[in-house]
Kinemage of the C-alpha trace (Angstrom):
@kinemage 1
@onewidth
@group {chain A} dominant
@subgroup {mainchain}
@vectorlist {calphas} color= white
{ca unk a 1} P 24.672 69.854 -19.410
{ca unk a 2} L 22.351 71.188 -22.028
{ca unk a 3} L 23.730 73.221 -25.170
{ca unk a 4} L 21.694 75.410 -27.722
{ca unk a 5} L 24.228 74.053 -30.099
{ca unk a 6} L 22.321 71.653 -32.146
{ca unk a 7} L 24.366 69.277 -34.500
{ca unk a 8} L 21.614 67.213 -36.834
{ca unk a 9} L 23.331 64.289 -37.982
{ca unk a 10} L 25.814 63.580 -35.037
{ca unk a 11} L 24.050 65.336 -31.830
{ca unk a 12} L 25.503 66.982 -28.830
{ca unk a 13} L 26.660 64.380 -26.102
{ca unk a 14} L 25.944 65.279 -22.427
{ca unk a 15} L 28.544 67.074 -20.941
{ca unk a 16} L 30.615 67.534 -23.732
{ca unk a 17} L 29.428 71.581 -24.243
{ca unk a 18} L 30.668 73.566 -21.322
{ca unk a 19} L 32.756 76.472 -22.694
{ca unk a 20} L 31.286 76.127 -26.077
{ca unk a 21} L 32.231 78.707 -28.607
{ca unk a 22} L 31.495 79.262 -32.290
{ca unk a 23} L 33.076 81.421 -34.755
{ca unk a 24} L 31.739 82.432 -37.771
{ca unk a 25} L 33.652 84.117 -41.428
{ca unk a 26} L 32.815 84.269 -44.587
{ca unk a 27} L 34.334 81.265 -46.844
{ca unk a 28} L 37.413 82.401 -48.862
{ca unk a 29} L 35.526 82.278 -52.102
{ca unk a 30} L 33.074 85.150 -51.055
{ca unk a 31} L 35.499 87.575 -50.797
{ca unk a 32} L 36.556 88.500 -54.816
{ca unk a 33} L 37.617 91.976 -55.235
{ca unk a 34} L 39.538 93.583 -57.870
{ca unk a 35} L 40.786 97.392 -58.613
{ca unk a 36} L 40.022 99.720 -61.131
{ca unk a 37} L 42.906 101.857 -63.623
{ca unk a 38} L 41.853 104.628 -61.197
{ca unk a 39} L 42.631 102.500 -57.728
{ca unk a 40} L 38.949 102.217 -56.741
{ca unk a 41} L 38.166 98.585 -54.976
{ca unk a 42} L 35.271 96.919 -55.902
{ca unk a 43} L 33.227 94.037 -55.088
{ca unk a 44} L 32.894 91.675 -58.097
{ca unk a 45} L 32.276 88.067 -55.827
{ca unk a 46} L 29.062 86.264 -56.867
{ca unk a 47} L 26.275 86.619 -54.496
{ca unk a 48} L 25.921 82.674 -54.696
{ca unk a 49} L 29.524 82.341 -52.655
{ca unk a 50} L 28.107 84.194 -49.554
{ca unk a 51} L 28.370 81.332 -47.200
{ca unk a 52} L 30.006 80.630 -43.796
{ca unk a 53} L 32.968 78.203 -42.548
{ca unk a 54} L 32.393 77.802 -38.394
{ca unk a 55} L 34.814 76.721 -35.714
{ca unk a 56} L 33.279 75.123 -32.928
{ca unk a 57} L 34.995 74.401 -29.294
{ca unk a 58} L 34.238 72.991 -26.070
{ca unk a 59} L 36.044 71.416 -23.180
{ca unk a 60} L 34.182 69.562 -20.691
{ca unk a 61} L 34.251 66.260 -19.057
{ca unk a 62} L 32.896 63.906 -22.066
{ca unk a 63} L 33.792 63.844 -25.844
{ca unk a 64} L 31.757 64.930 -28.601
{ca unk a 65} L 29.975 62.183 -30.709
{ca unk a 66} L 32.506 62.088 -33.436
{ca unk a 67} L 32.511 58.039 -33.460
{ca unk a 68} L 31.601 57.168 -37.517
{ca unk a 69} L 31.818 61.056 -38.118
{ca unk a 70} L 34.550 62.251 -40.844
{ca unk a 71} L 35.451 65.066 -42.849
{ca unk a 72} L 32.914 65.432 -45.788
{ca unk a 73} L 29.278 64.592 -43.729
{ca unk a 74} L 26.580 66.713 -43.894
{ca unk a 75} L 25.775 68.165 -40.536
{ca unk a 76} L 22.514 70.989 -40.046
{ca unk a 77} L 23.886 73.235 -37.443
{ca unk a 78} L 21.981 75.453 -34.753
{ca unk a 79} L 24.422 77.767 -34.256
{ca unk a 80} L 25.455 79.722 -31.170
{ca unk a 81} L 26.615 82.683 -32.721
{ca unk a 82} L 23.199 85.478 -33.160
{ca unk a 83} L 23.484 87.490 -36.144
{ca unk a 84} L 22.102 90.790 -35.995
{ca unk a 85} L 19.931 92.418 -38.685
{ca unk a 86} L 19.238 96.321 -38.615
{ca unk a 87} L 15.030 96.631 -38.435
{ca unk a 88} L 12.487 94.931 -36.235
{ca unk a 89} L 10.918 91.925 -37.000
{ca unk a 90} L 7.820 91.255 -34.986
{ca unk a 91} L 5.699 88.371 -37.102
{ca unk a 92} L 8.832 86.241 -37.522
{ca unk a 93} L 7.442 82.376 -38.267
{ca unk a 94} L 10.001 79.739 -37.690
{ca unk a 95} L 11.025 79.769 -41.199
{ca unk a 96} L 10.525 76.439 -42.224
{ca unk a 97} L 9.055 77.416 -45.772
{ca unk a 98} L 11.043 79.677 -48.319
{ca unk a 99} L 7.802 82.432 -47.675
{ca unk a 100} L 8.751 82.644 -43.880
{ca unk a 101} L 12.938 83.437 -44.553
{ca unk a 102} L 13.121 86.976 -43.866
{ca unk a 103} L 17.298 86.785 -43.244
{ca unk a 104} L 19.748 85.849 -45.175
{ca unk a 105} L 19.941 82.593 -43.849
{ca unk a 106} L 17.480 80.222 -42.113
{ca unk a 107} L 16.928 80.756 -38.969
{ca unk a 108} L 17.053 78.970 -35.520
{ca unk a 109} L 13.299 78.641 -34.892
{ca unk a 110} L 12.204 80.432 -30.793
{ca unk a 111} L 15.735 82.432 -31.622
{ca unk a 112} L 14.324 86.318 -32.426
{ca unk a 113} L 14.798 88.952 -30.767
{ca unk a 114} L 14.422 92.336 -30.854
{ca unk a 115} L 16.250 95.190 -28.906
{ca unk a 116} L 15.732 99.158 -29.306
{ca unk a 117} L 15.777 98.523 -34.030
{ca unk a 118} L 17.616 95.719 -33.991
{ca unk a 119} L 16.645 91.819 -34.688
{ca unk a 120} L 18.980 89.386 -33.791
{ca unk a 121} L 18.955 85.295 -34.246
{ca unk a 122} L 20.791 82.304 -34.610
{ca unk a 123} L 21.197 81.118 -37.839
{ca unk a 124} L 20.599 77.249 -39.078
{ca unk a 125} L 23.084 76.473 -41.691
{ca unk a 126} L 23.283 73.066 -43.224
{ca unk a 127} L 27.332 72.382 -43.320
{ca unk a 128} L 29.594 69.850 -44.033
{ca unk a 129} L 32.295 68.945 -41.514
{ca unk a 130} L 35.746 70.028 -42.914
{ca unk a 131} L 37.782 68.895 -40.021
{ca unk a 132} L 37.838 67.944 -36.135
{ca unk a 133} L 40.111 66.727 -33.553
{ca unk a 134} L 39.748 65.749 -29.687
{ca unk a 135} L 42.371 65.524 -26.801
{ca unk a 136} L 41.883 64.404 -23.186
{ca unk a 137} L 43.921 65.867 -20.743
{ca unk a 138} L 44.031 62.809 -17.494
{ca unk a 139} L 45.038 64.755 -14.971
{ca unk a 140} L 42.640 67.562 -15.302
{ca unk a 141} L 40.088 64.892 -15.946
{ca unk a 142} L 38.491 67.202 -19.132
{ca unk a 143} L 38.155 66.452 -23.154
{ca unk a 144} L 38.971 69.471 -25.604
{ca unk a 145} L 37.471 69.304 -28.965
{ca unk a 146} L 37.184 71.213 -32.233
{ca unk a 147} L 34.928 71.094 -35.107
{ca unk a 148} L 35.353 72.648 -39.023
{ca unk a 149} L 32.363 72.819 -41.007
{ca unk a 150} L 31.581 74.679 -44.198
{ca unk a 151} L 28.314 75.833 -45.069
{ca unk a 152} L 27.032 73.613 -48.286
C-alpha cells in the first residue's frame, strides 16, 4: 500500500503504512515564557527554537525499514499532518528555493490547497530520529511501529 508519508533517508516499506498517523508539537525549547511584577505572561522564547518533534505510527502487515536506522540520523520527512495558514495562496511554486517559501516551513511540493480563505499543506521538515520501536503481534499476523524525530 502506498503512503504520502515520505521518509528520505530510510523510505516507506510496502505495506508497512496502513493506519498511519502523525502528530505534531512544538519542541520543549520553543515554549519560554516568564511573568511580569504585575502577573502579565509573556512570550520571551527565541524565534530560532520554533521547531517541531513528530510521532509517527502505523500497524500493518510488514515492518518499517528501520534495519541500520538509529537514534541520531537525519531523516527529511513529508509529513501527513496539513498545516493550515489563514489567506489564500494561489501562485504557490514547490518551494524548492528560499524565494518560493511562503510558510513557515517548507512545504510538501503538489500539497496546497485552498478552501473558502484558508491554505493548507503538508510541511517537509528535515528531522533527526529521536527514537523508534517495533512489535509483531503472531497471531493477528500485523507489525506496530513508532517513530520520534525532532526537527534539526
Amino acid at each position: 500500500m502506498e503512503s504520502i508519508l515520505a521518509l528520505t533517508g530510510m523510505g516507506v516499506t510496502p505495506y508497512s503504512s496502513r493506519g498511519l498517523k502523525q502528530s505534531l508539537q512544538p519542541i520543549s525549547g520553543s515554549i519560554q515564557t516568564r511573568r511580569t511584577v504585575n502577573g502579565t505572561l509573556h512570550d520571551v522564547s527565541d524565534p530560532i527554537f520554533r521547531k517541531y518533534e513528530s510521532t509517527i505510527t502505523g500497524e500493518d502487515q510488514e515492518p518499517p525499514a528501520v534495519e541500520g536506522i538509529w537514534p541520531g540520523m537525519q531523516l527529511v520527512v513529508d509529513c501527513i499532518v496539513e498545516l493550515a495558514v489563514l489567506g489564500v495562496f494561489e501562485d504557490v511554486t514547490d518551494g524548492t528555493s528560499e524565494e518560493d517559501v511562503v510558510f513557515d516551513k517548507p512545504h510538501v511540493p503538489g500539497s496546497v490547497r485552498n478552501d473558502g480563505t484558508f491554505t493548507y499543506y503538508r510541511p517537509r521538515l528535515t528531522m533527526l530520529i529521536t527514537g523508534f520501536e517495533v512489535e509483531r503481534d503472531e497471531w493477528e499476523a500485523t507489525v506496530g511501529w513508532a517513530m520520534q524525530l525532532e526537527e534539526v
